[in-house]
C-alpha positions in Angstrom: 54.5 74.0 146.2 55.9 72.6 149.7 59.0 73.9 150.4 61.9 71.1 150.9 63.1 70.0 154.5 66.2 70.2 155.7 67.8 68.0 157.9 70.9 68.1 160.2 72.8 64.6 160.6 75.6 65.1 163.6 77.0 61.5 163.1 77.3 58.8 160.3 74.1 56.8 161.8 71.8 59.4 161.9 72.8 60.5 158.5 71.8 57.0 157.2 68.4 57.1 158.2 67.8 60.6 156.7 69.0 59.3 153.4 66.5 56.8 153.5 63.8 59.0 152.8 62.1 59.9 149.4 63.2 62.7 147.1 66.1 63.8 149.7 69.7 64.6 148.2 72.9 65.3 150.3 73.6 69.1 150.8 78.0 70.0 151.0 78.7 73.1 149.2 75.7 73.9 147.4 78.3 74.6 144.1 76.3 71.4 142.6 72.3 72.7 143.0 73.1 76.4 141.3 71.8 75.9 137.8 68.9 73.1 139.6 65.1 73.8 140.4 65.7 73.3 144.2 61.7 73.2 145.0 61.7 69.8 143.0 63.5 68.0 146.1 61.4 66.7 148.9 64.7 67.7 151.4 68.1 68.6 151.9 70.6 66.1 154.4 73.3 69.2 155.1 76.3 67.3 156.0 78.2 70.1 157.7 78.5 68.8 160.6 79.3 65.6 160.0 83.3 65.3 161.2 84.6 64.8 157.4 86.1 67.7 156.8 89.9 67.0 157.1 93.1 66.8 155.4 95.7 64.1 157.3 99.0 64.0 155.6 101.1 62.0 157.5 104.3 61.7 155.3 103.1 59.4 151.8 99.5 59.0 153.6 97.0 60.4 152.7 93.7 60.8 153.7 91.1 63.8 152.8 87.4 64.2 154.3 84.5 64.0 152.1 83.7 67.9 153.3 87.0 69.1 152.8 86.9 72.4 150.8 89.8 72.4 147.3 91.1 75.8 149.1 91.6 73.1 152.4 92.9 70.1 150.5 95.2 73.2 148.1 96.3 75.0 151.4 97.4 71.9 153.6 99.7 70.5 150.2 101.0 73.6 149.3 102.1 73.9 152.9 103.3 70.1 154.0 104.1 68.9 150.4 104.3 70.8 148.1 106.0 69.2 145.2 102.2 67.1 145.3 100.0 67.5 142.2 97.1 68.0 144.5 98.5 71.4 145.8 99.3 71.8 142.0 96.0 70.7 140.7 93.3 72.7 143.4 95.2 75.6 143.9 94.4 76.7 140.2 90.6 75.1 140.1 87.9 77.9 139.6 87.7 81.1 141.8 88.9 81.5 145.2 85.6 82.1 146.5 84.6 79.1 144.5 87.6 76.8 145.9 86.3 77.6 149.9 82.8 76.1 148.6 83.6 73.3 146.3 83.6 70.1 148.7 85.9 67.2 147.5 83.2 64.4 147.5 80.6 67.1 145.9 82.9 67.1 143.2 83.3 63.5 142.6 79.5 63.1 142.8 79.1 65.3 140.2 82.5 63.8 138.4 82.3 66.8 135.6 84.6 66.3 132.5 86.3 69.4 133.7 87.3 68.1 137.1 90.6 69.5 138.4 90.1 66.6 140.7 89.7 63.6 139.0 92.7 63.2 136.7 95.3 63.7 140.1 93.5 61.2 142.0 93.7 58.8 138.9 97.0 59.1 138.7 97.6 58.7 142.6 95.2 55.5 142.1 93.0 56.9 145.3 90.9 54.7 147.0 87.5 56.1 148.3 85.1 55.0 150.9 81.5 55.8 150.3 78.2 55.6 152.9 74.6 55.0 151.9 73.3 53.0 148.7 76.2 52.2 147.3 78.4 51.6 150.6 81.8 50.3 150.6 85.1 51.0 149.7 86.2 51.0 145.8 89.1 52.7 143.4 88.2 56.3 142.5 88.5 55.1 139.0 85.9 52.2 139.2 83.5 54.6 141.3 83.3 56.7 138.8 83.3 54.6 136.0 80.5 52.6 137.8 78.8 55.9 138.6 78.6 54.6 142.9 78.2 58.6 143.9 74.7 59.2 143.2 72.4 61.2 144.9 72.1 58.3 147.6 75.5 57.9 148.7 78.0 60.4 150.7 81.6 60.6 149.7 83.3 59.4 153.8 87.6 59.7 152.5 89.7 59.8 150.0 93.2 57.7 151.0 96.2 57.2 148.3 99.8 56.6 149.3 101.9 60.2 147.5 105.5 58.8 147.1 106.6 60.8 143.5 109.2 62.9 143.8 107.9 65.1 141.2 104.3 66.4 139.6 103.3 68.1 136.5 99.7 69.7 136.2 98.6 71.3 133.2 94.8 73.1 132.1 93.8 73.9 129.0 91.8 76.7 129.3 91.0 80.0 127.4 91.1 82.5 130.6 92.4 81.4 134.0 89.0 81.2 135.7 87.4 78.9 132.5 86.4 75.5 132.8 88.9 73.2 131.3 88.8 71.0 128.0 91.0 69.0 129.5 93.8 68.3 132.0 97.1 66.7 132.3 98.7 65.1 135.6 102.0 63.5 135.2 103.6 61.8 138.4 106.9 60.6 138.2 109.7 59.2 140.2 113.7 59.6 138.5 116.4 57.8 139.2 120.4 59.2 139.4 120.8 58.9 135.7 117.7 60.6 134.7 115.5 57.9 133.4 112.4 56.7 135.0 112.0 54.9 137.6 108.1 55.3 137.9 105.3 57.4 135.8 101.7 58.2 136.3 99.7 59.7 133.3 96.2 61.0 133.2 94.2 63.0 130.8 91.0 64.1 132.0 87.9 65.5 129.7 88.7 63.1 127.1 85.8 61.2 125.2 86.4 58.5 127.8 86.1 61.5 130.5 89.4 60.5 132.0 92.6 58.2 130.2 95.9 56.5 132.1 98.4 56.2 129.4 99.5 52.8 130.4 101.1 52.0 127.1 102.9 55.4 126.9 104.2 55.1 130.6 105.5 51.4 130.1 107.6 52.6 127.5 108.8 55.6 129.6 110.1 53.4 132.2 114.0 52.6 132.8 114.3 55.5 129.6 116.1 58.5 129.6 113.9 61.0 128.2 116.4 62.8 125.4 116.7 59.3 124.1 113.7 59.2 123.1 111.6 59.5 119.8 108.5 61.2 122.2 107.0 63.2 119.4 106.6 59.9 117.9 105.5 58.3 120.4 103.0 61.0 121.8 101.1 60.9 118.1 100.7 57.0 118.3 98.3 57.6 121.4 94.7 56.7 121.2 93.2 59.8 122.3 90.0 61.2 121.0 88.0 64.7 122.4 84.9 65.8 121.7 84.2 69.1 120.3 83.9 72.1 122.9 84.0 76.0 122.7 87.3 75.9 123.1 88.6 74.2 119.8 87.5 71.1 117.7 88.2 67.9 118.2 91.1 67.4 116.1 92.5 70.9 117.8 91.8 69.6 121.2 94.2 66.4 120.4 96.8 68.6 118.5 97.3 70.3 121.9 97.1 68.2 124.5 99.7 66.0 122.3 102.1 69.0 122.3 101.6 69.8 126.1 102.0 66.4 126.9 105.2 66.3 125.4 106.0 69.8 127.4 105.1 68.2 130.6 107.1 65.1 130.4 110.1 67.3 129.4 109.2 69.6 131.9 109.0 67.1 135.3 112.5 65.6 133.8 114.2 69.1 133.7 112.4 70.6 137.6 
């Protein structure tokens, strides 16, 4: 069998007329082809050096480079903001070793229902700017959705505005190096008095692979979180989970009710 080509774009043009060709797939990290028959691909567009791999924080902007690595995206929050879920979120994903290979748009194309990436950027409503088939510039939510990141189409930036004074980030995972069932990112803004001023929640790895609980954050807002019934509230949600190895379905929502609770009491209390 032939082996695949590889192919070395050094700017944006040149990498669109590479990704024109048959059987070719875009080449970051290489986390994505480790369990794939590689031989089965006519080629391989290695991206590396293409100029996306950034992180510009330049006070609530935001914008991250489709090559940037989770342990470059965790390491540049943790150091300029780190109060950020995104600091929060990466710095726990997978292994270290794993972290320095996982590329930020590898991991949207792939979008797995235990992305530590997916339910932060949701919450942050993120904007991403994608070249190739499906060019253009969309919400992270609706490229997903809409499945834009195929095989055909290279993740350029990320950009989101991060103005939330506070950021809760929770796994649910068996070990500290397992996959996740599912996540939790809460964002949230207080105001003098304690009650909210503005809230962001996500659940990611539900049966919808990722949830923003609109109806749960409008009632959050202008409330004072001890005067609340959120027990009560928390059980009304419409969340569903499929079963995994780590619990049943009905286990799955029993917990992530109760550390939802535990995070909204938490970011109230930081």
């Amino acid at each position: 069998m032939k082996q695949p080509e590889w192919y070395y774009p050094r700017d944006i043009e040149e990498f669109r007329e590479y990704i024109k060709l048959d059987g070719v797939v875009i080449y970051g990290g290489g986390t994505g082809l480790l369990r794939r028959e590689i031989r089965k691909f006519a080629g391989f567009i290695d991206i590396s050096k293409l100029p996306l791999k950034f992180v510009n924080i330049a006070g609530e902007q935001i914008s991250i480079g489709g090559r940037a690595s989770y342990n470059d995206v965790a390491s540049e929050f943790m150091a300029q903001k780190p109060n950020s879920i995104m600091g929060k979120s990466l710095g726990k994903a997978a292994s270290t070793p794993l972290r320095n290979l996982i590329t930020v748009g590898g991991s949207l194309a792939m979008a797995p229902i235990w992305s530590d990436i997916l339910g932060p950027l949701v919450a942050l409503d993120a904007g991403i700017e994608l070249i190739g088939e499906n060019e253009g510039e969309f919400a992270v939510c609706e490229a997903i959705r809409e499945r834009k990141i195929d095989s055909k189409t290279l993740v350029k930036q990320i950009d989101f505005t991060d103005d939330f004074q506070r950021s809760y980030y929770y796994r649910e995972t068996r070990t500290r190096f397992d996959y996740p069932a599912f996540t939790i990112s809460i964002l949230a803004n207080l105001l003098s008095d304690r009650t909210f001023e503005d809230v962001r929640i996500v659940i990611a790895g539900d049966k919808n692979r990722f949830s923003r609980l609109d109806s749960l954050e409008d009632k959050l807002i202008g409330q004072e979180i001890a005067n609340l019934d959120l027990p009560s509230m928390i059980e009304s949600l419409d969340l569903e989970f499929a079963d995994k190895k780590h619990g049943s379905s009905n286990y799955l929502k029993h917990v992530a009710q109760i550390q939802l609770e535990r995070g909204l009491k938490k970011i109230v209390e930081e």
